[in-house]
C-alpha positions as CSV (number, residue, x, y, z in Angstrom):
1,X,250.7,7.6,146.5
2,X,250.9,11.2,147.6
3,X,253.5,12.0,144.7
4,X,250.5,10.8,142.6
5,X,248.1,12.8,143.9
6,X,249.8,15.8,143.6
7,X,251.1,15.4,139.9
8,X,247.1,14.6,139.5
9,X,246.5,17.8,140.9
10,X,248.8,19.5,139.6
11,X,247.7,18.2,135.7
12,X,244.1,19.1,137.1
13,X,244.9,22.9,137.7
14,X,246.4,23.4,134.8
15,X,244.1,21.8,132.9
16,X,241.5,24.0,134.9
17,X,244.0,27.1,134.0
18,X,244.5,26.5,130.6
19,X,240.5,26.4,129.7
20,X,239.9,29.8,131.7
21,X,242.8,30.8,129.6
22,X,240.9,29.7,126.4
23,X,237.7,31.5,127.3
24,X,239.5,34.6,128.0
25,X,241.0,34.3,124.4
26,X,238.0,33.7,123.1
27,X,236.4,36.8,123.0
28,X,239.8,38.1,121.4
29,X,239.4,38.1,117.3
30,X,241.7,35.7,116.0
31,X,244.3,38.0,114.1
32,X,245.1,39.3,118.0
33,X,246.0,36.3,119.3
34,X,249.5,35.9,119.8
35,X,251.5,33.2,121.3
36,X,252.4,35.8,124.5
37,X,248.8,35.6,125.7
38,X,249.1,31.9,127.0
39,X,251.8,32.9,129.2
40,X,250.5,36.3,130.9
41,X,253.2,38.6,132.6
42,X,251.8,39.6,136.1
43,X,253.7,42.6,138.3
44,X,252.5,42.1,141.5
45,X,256.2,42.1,143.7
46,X,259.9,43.0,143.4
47,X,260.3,39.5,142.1
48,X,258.1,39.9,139.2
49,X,259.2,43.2,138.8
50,X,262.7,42.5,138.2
51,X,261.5,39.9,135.5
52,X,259.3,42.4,133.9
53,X,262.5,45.0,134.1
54,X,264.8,42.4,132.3
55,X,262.3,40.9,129.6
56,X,259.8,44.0,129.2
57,X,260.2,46.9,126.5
58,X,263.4,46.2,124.7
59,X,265.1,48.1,122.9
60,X,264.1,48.8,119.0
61,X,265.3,50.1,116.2
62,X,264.9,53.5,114.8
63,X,263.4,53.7,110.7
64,X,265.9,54.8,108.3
65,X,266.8,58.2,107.8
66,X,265.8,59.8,111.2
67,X,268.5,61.4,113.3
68,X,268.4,60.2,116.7
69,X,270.7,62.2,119.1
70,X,270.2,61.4,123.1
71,X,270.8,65.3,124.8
72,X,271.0,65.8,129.0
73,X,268.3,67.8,130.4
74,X,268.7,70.2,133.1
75,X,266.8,69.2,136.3
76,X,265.8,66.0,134.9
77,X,266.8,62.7,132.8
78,X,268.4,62.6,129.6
79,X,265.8,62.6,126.4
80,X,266.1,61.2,122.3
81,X,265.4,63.9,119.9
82,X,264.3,62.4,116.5
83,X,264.5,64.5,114.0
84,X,263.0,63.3,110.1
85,X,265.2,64.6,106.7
86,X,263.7,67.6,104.9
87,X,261.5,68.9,107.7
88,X,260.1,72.3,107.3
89,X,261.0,74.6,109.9
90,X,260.0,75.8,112.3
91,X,257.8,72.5,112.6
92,X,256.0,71.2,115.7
93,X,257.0,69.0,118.1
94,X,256.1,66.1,120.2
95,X,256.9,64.9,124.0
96,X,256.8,61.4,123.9
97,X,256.6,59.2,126.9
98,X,256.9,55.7,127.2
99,X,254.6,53.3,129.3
100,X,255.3,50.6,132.0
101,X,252.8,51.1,134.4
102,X,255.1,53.5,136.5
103,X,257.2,50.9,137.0
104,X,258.7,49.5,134.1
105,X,259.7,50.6,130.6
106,X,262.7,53.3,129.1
107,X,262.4,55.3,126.1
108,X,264.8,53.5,123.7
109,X,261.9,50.5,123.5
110,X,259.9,53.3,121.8
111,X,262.6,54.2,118.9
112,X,260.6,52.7,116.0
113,X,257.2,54.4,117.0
114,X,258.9,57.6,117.7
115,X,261.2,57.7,114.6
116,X,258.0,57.2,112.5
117,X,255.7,60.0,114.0
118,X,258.7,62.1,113.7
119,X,259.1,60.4,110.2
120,X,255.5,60.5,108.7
121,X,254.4,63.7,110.3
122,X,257.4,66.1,109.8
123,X,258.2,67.0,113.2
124,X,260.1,66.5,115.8
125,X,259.3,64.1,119.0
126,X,261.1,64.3,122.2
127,X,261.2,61.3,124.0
128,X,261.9,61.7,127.9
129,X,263.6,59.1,130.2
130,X,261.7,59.4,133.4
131,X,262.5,57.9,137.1
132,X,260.5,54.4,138.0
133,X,258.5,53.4,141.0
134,X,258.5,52.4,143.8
135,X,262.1,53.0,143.8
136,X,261.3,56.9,142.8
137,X,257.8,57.3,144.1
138,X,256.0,60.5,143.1
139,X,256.6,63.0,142.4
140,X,260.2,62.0,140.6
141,X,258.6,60.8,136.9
142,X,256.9,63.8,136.5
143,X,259.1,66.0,137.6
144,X,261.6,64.5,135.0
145,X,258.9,64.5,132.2
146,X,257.9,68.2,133.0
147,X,261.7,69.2,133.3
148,X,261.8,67.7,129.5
149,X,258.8,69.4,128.2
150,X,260.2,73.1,129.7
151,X,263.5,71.6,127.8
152,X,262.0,71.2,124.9
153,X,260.6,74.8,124.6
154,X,263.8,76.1,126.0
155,X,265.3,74.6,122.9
156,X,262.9,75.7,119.9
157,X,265.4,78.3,118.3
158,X,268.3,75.5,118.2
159,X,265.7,72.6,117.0
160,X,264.0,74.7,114.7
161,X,260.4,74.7,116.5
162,X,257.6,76.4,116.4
163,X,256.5,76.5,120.7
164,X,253.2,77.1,119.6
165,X,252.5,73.6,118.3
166,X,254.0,71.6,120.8
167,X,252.2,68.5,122.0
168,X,252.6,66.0,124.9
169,X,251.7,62.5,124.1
170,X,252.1,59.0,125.5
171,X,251.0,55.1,125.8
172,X,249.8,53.3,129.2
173,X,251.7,54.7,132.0
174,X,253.0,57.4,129.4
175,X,249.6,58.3,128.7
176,X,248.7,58.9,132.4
177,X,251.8,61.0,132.6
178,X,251.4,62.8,129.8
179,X,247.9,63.9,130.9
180,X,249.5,64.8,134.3
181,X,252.3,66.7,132.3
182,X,249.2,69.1,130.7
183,X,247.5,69.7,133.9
184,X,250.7,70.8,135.6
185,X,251.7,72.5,132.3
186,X,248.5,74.4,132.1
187,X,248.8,75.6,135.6
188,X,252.1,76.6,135.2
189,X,251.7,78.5,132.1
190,X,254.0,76.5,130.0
191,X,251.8,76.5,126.6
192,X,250.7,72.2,125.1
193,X,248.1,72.4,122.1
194,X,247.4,69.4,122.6
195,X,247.0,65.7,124.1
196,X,247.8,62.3,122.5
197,X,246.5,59.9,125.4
198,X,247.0,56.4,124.3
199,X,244.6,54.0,126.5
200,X,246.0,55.9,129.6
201,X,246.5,55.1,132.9
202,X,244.3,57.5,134.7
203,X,242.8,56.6,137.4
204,X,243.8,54.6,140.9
205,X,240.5,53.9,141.7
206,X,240.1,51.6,139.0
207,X,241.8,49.2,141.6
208,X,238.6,49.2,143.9
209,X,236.4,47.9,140.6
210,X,235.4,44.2,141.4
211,X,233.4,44.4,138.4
212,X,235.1,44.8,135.2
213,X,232.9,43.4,132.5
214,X,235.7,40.8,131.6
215,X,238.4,43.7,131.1
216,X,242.2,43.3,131.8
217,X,242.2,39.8,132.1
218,X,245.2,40.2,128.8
219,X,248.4,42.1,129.5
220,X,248.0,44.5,131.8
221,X,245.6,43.0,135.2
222,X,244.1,44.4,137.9
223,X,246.8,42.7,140.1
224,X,249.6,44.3,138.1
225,X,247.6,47.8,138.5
226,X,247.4,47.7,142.2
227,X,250.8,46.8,142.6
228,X,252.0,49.5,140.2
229,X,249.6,52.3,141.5
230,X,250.9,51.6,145.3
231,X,254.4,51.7,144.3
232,X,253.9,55.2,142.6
233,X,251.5,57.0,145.3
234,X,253.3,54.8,148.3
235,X,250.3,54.7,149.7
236,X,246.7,52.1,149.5
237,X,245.0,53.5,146.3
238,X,242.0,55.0,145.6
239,X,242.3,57.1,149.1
240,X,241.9,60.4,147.5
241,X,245.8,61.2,147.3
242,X,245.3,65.0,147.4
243,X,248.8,66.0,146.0
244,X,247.9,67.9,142.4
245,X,248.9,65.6,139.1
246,X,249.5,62.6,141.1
247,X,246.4,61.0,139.7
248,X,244.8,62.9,136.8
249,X,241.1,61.7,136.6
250,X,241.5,62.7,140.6
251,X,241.9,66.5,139.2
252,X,238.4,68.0,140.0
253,X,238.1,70.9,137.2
254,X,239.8,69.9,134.0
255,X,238.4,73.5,132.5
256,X,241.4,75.0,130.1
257,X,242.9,71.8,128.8
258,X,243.6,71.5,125.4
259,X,242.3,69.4,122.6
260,X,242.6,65.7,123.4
261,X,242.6,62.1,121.4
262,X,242.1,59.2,123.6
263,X,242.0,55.3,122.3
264,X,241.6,52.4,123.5
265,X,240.3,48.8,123.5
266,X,237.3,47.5,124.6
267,X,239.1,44.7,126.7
268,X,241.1,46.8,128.3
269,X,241.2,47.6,131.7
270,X,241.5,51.0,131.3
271,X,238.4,51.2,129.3
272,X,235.7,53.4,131.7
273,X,238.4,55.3,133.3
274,X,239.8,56.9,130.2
275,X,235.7,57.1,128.4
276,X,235.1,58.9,132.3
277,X,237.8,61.1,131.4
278,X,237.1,62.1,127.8
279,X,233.3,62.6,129.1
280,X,234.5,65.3,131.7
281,X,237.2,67.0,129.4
282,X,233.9,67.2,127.1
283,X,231.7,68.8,129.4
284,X,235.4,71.2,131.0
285,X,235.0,72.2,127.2
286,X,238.2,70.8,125.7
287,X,237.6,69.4,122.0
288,X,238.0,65.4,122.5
289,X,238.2,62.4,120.1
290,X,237.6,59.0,121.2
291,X,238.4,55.9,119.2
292,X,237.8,52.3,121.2
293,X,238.9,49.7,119.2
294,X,236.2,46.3,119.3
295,X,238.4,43.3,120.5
296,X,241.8,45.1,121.4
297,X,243.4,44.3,124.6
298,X,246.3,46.6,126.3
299,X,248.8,47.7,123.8
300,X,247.9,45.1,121.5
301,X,249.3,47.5,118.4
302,X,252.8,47.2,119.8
303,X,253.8,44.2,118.6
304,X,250.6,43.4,115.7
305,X,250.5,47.3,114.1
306,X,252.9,45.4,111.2
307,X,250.9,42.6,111.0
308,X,247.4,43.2,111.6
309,X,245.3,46.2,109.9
310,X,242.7,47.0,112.4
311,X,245.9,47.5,114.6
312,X,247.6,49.6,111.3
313,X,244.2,51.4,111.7
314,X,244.2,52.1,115.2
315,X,247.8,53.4,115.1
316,X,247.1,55.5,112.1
317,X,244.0,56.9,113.7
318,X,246.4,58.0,116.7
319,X,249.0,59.5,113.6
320,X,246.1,61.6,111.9
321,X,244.9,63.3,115.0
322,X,248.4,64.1,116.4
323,X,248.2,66.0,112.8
324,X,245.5,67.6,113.0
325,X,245.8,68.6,116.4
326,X,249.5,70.2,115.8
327,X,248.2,71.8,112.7
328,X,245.3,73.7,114.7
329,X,247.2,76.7,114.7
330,X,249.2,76.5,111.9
């Protein structure tokens, strides 16, 4: 009898499960849907952590004709240079860096995105490998990603780059550090024209929200943020960590920044943070371009930009303006 009752319950709760599970998907346009969103990946502990280490990010393949060389940098982790046939020199360049929430990822699971920019736009795109939390706790990743970015203008002579059309870009977790990269480049001196902020991770006080208009119930949750936020600040977030970069919507004057694309999906749970940060680089004076994308859920383009054109779109969109804005001063 009580082996009954718990199979019943059991059956009940996923039955339960499985419907909450539909209505989330429901509000996702049909071509989005992939088989991956019935079985959600949550980060919450080591344990998961290690799972999302092992599974998460593998490794792809770079397009044809790209050279692909992985070079040590001083001070810092080691970094892929891609470099496209038949690029003009001295072109511009790209830092690239990869997402994981602070606490997963590596930059060979970004070879096929990076060989294309480099690729389609003519340039060169450094990607950086950058130290994880909690294991490295800030400030480790951006020290490694800033050591890569003074790398990469150390090197413009040898990679035939012009260092005033160097940009910092990056996805998720890459996107927050890439922001953090600019303020701390900015400060610093060290010259970025401009900002490629993929639905960035921004902001640790998106953690407090209990209200999030349905957002990041797909991919990336609020349970997965908190865990990853506390394991890079080591420390309860949202307290008003006062060390500079470690959270960049926490920066209080964001005057002097350059020009910046942001985008994003609308069910995504980085949605307000990184409109509340495009609103205040408007209003700092940087030139900003916003493109939410109805329907998309966290990094949705990863695995459907192949398949699906509005993702095509929203990749291309990101692709145009890393054109424009390296071409600003060319």
């Amino acid at each position: 009898m009580r082996r009954t009752l718990l199979a019943t319950g059991l059956a009940a709760a996923a039955a339960t499960a499985l419907r909450r599970r539909h209505r989330t998907l429901s509000a996702v346009p049909a071509e989005l849907r992939t088989r991956a969103l019935w079985l959600p990946l949550v980060v919450d502990n080591r344990r998961s952590l290690a799972i999302g280490r092992r599974f998460f990010l593998r490794e792809t393949t770079p397009v044809d004709g790209v050279t692909v060389t992985r070079r040590d940098v001083p001070g810092g982790q080691d970094v892929f240079v891609y470099e496209p046939p038949g690029r003009a020199t001295p072109s511009a360049a790209l830092l690239w860096i990869h997402g994981g929430g602070f606490v997963l990822g590596r930059p060979e699971a970004d070879h096929e995105l990076c060989s294309r920019m480099a690729r389609d736009l003519g340039i060169v795109v450094v990607s950086a490998r950058y130290r994880l939390a909690p294991e490295n706790p800030f400030p480790a990743g951006l020290d490694d990603c800033t050591a890569a970015l003074r790398r990469l203008h150390d090197s413009v002579t040898d990679l035939g780059v012009d260092p005033a059309r160097i940009a910092v870009g990056g996805a998720s977790a890459g996107g927050g550090m890439a922001a953090a990269v600019v303020q701390r480049a900015v400060d610093e001196g060290v010259p970025v024209v401009f900002q490629l902020l993929v639905y960035p991770m921004l902001d640790d006080r998106t953690v407090l929200r209990r209200d999030s208009a349905g957002r990041g119930r797909l991919v990336w949750t609020p349970r997965s943020n908190a865990f990853a936020w506390t394991s890079l600040l080591g420390s309860r977030p949202g307290d008003a960590d006062p060390r500079p970069y470690a959270v960049p919507a926490g920066r209080k004057d964001l005057s002097g920044l350059p020009p910046a694309w942001i985008g994003v999906g609308d069910l995504d749970l980085f949605h307000d943070e990184d409109l509340e940060y495009a609103r205040r680089l408007r209003e700092a004076g940087a030139a900003v371009d916003v493109v939410v994308e109805p329907g998309m859920y966290h990094a949705a383009e990863i695995e459907l930009h192949a398949t699906v054109a509005s993702m095509r779109a929203f990749q291309q969109a990101m692709f145009d303006a890393l054109r424009a804005g390296l071409s600003a001063t060319g």
